[in-house]
N, CA, C and O of each residue as an XYZ file, in Angstrom:
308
protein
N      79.537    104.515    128.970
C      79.887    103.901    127.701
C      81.390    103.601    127.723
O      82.339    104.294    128.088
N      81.338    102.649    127.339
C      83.178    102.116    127.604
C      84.108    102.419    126.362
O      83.555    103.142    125.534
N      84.809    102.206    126.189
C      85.955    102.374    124.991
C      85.298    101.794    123.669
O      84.809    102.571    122.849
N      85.293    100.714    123.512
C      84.776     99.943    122.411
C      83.522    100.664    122.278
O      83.409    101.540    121.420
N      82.861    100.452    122.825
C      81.387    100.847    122.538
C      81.414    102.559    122.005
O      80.771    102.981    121.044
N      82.014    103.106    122.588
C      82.384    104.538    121.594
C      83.303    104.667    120.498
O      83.197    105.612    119.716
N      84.251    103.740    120.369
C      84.974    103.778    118.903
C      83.638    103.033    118.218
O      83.457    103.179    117.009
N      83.172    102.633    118.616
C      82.089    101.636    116.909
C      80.911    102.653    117.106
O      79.836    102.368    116.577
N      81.031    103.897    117.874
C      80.256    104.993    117.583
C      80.848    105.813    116.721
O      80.055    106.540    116.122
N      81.932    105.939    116.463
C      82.641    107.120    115.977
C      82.869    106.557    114.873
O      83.128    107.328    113.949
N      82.860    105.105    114.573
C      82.999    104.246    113.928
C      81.512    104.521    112.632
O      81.617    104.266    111.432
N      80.768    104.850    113.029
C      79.471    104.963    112.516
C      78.994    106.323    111.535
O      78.490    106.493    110.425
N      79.584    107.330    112.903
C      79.305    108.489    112.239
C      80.286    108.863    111.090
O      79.991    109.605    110.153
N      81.609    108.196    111.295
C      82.557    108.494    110.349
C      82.451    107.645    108.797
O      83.226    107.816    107.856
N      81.413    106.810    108.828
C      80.551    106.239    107.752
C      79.592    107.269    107.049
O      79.518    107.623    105.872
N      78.866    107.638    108.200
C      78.014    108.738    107.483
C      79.010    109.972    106.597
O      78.977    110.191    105.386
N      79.825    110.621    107.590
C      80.749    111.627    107.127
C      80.895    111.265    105.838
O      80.065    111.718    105.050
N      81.905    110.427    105.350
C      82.476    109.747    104.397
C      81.148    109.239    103.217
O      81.527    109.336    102.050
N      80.071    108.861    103.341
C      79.094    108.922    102.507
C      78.835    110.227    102.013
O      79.149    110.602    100.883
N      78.234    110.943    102.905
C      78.045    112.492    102.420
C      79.572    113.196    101.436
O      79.490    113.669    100.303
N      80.524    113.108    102.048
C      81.825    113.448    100.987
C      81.920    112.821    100.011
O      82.702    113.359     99.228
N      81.315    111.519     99.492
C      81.462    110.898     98.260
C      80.553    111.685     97.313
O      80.793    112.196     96.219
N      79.268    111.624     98.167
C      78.480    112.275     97.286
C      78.742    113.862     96.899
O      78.885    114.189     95.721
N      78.782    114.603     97.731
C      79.317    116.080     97.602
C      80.652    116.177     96.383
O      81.054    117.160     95.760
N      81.107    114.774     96.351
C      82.331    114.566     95.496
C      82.486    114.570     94.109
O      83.282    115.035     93.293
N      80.813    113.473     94.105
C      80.056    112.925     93.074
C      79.288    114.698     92.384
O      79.421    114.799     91.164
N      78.882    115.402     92.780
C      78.145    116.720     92.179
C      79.097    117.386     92.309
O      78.588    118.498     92.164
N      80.232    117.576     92.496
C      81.144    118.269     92.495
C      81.873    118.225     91.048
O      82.145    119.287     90.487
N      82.205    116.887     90.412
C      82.575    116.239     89.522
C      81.997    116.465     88.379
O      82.706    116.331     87.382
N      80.242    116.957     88.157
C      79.671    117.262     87.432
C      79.588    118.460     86.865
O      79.078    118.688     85.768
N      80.184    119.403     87.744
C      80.618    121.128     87.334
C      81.708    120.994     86.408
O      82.281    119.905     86.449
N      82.083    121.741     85.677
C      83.087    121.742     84.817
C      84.358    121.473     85.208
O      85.076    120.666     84.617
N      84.807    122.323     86.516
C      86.163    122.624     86.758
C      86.103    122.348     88.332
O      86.053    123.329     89.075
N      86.107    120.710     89.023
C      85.966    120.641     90.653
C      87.287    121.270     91.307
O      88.461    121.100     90.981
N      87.002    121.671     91.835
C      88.173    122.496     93.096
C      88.969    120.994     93.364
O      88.664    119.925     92.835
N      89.980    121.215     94.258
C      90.930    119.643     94.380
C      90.695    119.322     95.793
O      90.994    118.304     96.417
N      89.994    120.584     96.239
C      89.874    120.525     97.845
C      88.852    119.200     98.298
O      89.039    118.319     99.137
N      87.631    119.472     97.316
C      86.451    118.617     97.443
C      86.976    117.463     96.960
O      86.859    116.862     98.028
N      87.562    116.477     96.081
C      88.127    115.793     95.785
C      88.687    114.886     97.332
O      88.330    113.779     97.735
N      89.594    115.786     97.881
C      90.554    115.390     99.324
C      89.203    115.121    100.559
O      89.265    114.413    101.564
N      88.326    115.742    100.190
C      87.523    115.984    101.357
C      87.085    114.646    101.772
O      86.661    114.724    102.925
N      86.993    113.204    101.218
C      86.386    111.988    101.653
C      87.379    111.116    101.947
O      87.304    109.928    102.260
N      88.686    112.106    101.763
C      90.029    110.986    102.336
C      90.073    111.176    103.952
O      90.364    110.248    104.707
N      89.751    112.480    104.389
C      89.709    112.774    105.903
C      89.080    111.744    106.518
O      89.732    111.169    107.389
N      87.590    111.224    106.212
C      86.850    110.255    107.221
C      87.189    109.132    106.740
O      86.876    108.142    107.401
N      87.883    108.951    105.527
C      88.042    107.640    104.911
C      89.313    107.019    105.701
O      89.284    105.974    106.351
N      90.544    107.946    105.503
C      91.832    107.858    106.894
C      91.318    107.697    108.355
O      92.200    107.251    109.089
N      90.264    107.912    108.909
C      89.831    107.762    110.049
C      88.886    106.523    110.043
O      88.706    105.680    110.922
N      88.398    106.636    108.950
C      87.471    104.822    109.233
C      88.408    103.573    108.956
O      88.115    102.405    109.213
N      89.586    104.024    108.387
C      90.265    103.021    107.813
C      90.782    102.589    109.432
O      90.363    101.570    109.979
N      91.902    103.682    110.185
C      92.416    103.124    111.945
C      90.754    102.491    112.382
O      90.615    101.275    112.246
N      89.890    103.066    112.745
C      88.814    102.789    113.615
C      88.498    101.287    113.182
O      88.351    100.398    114.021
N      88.399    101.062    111.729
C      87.578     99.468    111.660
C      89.093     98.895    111.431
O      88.911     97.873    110.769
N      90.294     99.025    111.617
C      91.488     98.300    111.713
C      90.935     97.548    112.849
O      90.357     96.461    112.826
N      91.326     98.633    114.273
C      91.311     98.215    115.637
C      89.490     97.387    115.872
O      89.186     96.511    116.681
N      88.653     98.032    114.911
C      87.388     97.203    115.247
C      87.941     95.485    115.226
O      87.901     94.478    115.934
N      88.271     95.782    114.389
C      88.973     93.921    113.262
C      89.696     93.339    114.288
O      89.458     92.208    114.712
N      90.795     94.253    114.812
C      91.955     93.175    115.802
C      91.253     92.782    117.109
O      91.634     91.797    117.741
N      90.401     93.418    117.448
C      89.554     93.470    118.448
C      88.947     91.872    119.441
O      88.916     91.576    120.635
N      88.578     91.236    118.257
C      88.020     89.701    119.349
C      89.149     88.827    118.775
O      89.122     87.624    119.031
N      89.919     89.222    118.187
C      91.352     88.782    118.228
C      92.216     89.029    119.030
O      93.161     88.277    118.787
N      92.421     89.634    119.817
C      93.286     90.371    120.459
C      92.503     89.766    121.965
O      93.255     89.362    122.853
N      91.425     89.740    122.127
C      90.681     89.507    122.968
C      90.609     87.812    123.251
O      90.724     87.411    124.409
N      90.483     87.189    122.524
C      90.901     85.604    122.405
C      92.373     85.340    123.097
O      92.572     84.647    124.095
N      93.541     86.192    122.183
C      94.964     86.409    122.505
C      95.194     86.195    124.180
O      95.867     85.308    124.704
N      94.500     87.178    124.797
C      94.852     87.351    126.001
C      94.336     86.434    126.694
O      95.029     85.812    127.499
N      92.841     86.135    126.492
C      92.423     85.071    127.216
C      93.162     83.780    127.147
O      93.413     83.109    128.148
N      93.530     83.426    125.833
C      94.431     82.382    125.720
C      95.720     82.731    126.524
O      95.765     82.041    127.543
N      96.477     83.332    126.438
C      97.470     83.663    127.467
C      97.349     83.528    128.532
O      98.091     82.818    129.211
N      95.978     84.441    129.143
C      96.014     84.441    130.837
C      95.641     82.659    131.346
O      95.766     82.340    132.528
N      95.245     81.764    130.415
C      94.702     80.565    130.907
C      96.077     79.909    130.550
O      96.519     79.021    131.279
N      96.524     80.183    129.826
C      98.326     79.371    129.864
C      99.077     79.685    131.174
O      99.788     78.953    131.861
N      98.845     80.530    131.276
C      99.610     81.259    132.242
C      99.198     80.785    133.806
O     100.005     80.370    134.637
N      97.986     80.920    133.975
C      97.270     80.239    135.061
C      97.514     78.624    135.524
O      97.548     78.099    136.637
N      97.690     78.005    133.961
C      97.715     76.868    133.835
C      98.778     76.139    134.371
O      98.618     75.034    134.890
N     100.445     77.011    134.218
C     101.497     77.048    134.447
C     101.792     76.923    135.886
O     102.845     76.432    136.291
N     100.811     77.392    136.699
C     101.690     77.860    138.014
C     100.881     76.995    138.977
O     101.155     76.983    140.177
C-alpha cells in the first residue's frame, strides 16, 4: 500500500473517530453538567482530518504541478 492510499485510509477512520465524538458529545450535552473534556474530545480527529483532507485536496494538484513542470522542462532541453 503506498502513501496516498494509506493517508485516505487514515483519512476514513478518522471520519469514523470524529462521528462517534460528535455523538458521545451530543449525549454528553444532555446530562446536566458535561465535563469540558468530552466537549475537546472531537477536536482531536477533527485537527487530524482537517491536515489529512488538506493534503488529500493539494494532491492532483500538486500532481498536475509537476507533471506540468517535468514536460516544460523536458521541453526546454
Amino acid at each position: 500500500m503506498n502513501w496516498s492510499n494509506w493517508l485516505r485510509q487514515v483519512h476514513r477512520w478518522l471520519s469514523i473517530a470524529f462521528t462517534l465524538a460528535v455523538i458521545l458529545n451530543i449525549l454528553a450535552m444532555t446530562r446536566s453538567e458535561p465535563a469540558i473534556w468530552v466537549g475537546m474530545l472531537a477536536l482531536v480527529p477533527l485537527i487530524l482530518l482537517l491536515a489529512t483532507g488538506l493534503y488529500l485536496f493539494a494532491l492532483p494538484y500538486v500532481a498536475r504541478w509537476r507533471t506540468a513542470r517535468a514536460a516544460w522542462v523536458d521541453g526546454g532541453q
